[in-house]
C-alpha positions in Angstrom: 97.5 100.0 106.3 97.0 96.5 107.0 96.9 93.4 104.9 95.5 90.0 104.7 94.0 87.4 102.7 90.5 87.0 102.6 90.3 84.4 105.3 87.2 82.6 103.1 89.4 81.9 100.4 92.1 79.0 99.9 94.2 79.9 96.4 94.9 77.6 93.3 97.7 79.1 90.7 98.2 78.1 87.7 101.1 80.3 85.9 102.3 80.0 82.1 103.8 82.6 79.8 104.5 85.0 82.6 100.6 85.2 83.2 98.6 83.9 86.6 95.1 82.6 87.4 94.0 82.4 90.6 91.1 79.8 91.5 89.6 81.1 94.7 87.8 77.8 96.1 85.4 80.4 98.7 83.9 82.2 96.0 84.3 79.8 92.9 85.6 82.4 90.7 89.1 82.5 88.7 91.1 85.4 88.6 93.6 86.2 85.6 96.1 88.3 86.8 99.1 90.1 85.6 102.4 89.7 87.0 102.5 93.0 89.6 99.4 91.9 90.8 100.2 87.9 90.8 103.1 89.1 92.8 101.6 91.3 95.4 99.1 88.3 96.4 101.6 85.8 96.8 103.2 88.4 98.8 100.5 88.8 101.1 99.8 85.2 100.9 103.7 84.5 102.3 102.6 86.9 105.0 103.4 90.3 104.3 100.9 92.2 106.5 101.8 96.1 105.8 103.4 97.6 103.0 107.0 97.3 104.3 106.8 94.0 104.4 105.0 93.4 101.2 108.4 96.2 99.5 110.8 93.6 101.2 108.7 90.5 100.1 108.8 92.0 96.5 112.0 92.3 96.6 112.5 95.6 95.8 115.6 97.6 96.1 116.7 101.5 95.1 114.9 103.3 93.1 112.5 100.0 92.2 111.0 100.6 95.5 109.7 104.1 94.6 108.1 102.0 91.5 106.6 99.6 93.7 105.5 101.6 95.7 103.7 103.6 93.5 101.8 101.1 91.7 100.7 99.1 95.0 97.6 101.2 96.0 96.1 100.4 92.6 97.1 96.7 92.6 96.1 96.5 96.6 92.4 98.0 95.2 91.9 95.5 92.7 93.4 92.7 95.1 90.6 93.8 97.4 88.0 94.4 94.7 88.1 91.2 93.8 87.9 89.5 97.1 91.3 88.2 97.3 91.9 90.3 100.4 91.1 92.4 103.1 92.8 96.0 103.6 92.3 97.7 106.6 93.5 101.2 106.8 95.0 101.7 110.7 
């Protein structure tokens, strides 16, 4: 699986209260995100391009990684619902 921002959009966060918005400037739209999902964008957005890279850009270690892991396909399908990236399954 590979991942990457949509390459239309450029990203404005605000974050307050451990909760994220998301201006994406290509579409227009705002995003309110929760922190998971917040995290896995700005994961992809440092350049995490597979999901080994976006585990070691979490941060994730022992049995969190099994967590993470486990909740990323959902979070990767409403990144990509939303526009916010591309997923290309290779």
């Amino acid at each position: 699986m590979q991942l990457r921002l949509n390459q239309t959009g450029s990203f404005h966060w605000l974050e307050w209260d451990n909760e994220y918005v998301v201006f994406n400037e290509a579409s227009g739209l705002t995003h309110h995100l929760d922190i998971p999902t917040a995290r896995a964008l700005m994961c992809v957005e440092e350049g995490a391009t597979d999901m080994d890279l976006l585990v070691e850009r979490w941060g994730a270690s022992g049995s969190e990684v099994d967590v993470v892991l486990a909740a990323l396909p959902f979070i990767l399908e409403q990144l990509a619902g939303a526009n916010l990236i591309d997923v290309s399954r290779e």
